[in-house]
matplotlib code that plots the C-alpha trace (Angstrom):
import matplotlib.pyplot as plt

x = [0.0, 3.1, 2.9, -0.3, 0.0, 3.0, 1.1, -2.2, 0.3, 1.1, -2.2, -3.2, -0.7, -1.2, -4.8, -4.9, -2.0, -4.7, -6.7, -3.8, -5.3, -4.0, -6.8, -4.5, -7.6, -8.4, -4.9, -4.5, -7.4, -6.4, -2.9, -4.4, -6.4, -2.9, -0.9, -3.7, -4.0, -0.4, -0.5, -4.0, -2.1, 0.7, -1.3, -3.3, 0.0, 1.3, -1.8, -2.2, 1.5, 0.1, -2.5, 0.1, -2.1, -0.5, 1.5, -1.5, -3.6, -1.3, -1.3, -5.0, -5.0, -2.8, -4.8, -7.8, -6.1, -4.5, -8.1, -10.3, -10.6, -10.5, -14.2, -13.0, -10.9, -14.0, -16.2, -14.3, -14.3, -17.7, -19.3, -16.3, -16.7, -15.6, -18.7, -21.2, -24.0, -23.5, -22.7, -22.3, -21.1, -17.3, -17.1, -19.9, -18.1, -15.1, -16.7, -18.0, -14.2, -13.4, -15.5, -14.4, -10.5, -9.7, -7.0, -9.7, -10.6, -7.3, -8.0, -10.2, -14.1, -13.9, -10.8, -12.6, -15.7, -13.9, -12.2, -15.3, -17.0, -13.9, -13.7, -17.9, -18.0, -15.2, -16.9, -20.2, -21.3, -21.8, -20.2, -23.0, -24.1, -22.2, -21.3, -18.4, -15.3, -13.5, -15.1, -15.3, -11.7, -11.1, -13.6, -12.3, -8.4, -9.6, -11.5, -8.6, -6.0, -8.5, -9.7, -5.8, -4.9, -7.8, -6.9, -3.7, -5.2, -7.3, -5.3, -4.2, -7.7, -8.5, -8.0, -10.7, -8.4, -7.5, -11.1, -11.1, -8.3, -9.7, -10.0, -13.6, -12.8, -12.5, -15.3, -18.7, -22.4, -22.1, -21.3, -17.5, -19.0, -17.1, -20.3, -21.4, -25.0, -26.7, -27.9, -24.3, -23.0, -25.6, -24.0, -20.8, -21.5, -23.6, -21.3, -23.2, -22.3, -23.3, -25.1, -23.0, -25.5, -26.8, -23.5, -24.4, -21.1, -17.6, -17.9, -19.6, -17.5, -15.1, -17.5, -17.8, -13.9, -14.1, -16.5, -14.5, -12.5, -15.5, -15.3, -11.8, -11.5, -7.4, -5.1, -2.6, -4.4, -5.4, -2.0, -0.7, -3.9, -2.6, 1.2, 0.4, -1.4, -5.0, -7.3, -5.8, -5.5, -9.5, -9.9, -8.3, -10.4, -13.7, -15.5, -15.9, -18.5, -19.4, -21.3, -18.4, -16.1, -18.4, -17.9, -14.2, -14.0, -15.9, -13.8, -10.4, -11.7, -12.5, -8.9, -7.3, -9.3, -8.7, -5.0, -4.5, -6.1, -3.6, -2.2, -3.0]
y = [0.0, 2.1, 3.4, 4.1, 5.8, 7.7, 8.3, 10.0, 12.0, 13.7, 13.9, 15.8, 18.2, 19.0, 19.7, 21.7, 23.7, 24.5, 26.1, 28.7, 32.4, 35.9, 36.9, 37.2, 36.0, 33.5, 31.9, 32.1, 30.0, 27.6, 27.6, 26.6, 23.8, 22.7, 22.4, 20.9, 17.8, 17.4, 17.0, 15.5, 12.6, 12.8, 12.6, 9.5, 7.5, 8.4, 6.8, 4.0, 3.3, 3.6, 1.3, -0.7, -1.3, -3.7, -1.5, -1.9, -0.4, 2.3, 3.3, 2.8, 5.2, 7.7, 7.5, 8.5, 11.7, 12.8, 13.2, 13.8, 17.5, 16.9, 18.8, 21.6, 23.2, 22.1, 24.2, 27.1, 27.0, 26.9, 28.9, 30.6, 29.7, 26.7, 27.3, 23.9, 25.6, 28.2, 26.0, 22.3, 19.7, 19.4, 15.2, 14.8, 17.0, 15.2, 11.5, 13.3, 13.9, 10.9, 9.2, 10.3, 9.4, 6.4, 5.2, 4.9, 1.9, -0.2, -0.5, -3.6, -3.2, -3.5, -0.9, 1.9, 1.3, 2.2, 4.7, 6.5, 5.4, 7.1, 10.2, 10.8, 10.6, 12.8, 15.8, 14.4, 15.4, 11.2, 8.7, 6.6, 3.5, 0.3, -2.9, -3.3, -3.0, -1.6, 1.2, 2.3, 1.7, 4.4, 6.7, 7.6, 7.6, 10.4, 12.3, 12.3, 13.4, 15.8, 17.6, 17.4, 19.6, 22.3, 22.9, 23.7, 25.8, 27.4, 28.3, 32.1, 32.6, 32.2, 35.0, 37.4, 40.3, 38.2, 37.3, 40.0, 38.9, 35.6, 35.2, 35.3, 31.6, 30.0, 32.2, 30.6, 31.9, 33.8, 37.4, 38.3, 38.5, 36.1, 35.3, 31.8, 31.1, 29.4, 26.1, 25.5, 26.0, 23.3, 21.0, 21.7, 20.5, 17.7, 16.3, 16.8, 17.6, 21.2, 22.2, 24.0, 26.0, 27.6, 28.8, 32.4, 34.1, 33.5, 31.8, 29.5, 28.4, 27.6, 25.5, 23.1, 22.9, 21.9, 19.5, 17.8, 16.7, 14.2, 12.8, 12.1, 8.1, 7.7, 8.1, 8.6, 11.8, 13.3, 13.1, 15.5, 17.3, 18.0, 18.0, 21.4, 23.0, 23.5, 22.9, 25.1, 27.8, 27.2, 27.3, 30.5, 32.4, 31.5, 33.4, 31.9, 31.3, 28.3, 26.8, 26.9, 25.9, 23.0, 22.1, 22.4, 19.9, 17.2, 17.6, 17.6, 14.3, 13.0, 13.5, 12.0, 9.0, 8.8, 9.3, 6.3, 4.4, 1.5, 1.4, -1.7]
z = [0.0, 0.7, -3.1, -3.1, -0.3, -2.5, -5.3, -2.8, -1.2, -4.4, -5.3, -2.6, -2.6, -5.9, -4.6, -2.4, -3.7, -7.1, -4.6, -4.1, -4.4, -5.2, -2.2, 1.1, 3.2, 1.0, 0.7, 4.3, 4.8, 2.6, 4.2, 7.0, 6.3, 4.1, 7.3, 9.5, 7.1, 7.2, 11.3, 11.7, 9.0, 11.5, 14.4, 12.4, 12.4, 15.7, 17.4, 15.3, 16.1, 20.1, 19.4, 18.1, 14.9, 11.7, 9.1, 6.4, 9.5, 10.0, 6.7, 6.4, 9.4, 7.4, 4.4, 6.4, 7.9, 4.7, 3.1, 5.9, 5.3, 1.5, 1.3, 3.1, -0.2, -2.8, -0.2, 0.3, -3.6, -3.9, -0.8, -0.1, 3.9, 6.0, 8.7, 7.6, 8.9, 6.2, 3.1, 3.1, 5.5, 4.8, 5.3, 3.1, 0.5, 1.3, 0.0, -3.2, -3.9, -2.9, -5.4, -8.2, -7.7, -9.5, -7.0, -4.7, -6.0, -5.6, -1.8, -0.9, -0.4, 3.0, 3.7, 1.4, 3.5, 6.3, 5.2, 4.2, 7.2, 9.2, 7.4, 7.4, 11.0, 11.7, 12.1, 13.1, 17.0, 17.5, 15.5, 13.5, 15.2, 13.6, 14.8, 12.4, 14.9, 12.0, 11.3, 15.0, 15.7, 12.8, 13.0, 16.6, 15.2, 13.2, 15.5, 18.2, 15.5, 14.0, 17.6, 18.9, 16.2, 16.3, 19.5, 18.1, 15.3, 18.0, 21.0, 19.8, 19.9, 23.3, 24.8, 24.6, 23.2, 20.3, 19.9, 17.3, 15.2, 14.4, 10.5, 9.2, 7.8, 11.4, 12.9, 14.1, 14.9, 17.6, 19.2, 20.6, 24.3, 26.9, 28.6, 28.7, 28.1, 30.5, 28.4, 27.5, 31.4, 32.3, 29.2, 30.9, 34.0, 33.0, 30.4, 27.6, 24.0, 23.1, 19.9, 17.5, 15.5, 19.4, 19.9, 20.8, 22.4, 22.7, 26.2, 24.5, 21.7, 24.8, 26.3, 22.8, 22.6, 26.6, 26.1, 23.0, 25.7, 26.7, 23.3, 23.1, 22.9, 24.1, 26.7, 23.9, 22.8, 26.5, 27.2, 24.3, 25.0, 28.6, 27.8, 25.4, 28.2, 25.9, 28.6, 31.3, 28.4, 27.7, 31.7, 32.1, 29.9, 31.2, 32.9, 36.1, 38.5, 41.2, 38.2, 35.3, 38.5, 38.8, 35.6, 35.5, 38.7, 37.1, 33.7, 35.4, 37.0, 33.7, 32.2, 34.9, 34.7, 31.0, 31.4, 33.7, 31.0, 30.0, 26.5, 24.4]

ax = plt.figure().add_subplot(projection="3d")
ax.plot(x, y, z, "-o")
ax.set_aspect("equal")
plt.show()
């Protein structure tokens, strides 16, 4: 698979690359999205390496992160946004690509229904119910790599002073206030996954990324989560009362109970 793997690689430089634009903001964007598929596919190998995974599962793993966020360059093309809410979902965009490269189609049946599977439900707020073992054991591969490194794309955003600086492309629904509103403080401190398109202020787009960190399915990844410092950045710019505090307690419990998680 290793040439393949080549020969995708190329590919997909050459892709996104085409997408290239004259339009500072635009090419920024695009920039972006460039160098988080090259570390989500990093973070995709890493883990699978953790999970001590075969090498054609490693590289099944790789193949996944390289093209997960192939939708996001056909959408910016055509709605000139990366929000979903205001355009098209990005991994359903992403398997319409998909679909029409040939090379596609020298991986097995059952490895291209996993990678699609995998790279459908990477965004989703639940993976789709399966019982194929597969499937599950990649569709949370990429969701670790992918959240790991939008924290990373995130993090200068945090602070509410830098609020203002973020690029239109990254933005979501919702006002520059730091409040939290109160649905989402309850979420917090119940555990529950928030809804993106009610996300009404800044606070609350601190809540979701919090809240990722319920969703995140290895020790592996908690611990680079908590070795870069993201959640005590997120922590430190809420605005805090007994409630939010609540909420804090109960997720710092969480992590350490994932971190002493035993490797496979």
């Amino acid at each position: 698979m290793r040439e393949l793997l080549t020969r995708m690689h190329d590919w997909m430089t050459r892709y996104m690359k085409s997408f290239y634009s004259d339009d500072a903001e635009v090419q920024r964007g695009i920039l972006l999205k460039e160098k988080h598929t090259g570390y989500v596919t990093a973070n995709c190998v890493e883990l699978a390496k953790f999970l001590k995974l075969s090498t054609h599962d490693t590289e099944l793993a790789e193949i996944i992160g390289l093209f997960h966020d192939v939708g996001r360059f056909r959408q910016y093309s055509l709605y000139k946004t990366f929000n979903d809410a205001d355009s098209e979902d990005h991994a359903d965009l992403a398997l319409k690509v998909i679909d029409e490269l040939e090379f596609f189609k020298e991986l097995s049946a059952p490895d291209y229904a996993v990678v699609k599977f995998a790279i459908q439900n990477h965004n989703k707020k639940v993976i789709a119910p399966t019982d194929d073992e597969r499937k599950l054991l990649f569709a949370k591969i990429i969701r670790d790599a992918d959240k790991l490194d939008i924290y990373r794309v995130l993090e200068p955003f945090l602070a509410q002073e830098n609020v203002d600086k973020m690029p239109n492309f990254i933005k979501e629904r919702g006002n520059l206030v730091a409040d939290i509103s109160p649905d989402f403080v309850e979420n917090f401190v119940t555990g529950n996954q928030a809804d993106y398109n009610k996300i009404r202020t800044n606070g609350d787009r601190k809540i979701v990324r919090l809240m990722w960190i319920y969703d995140v399915n290895y020790s592996w990844t908690m611990q680079k989560i908590v070795e870069r410092g993201y959640i005590d950045k997120i922590v430190s710019n809420l605005p805090m009362n007994e409630r939010v505090a609540e909420g804090v307690r109960l997720l710092r419990a969480h992590v350490e109970k994932k971190l002493s998680e035993v490797a496979p």
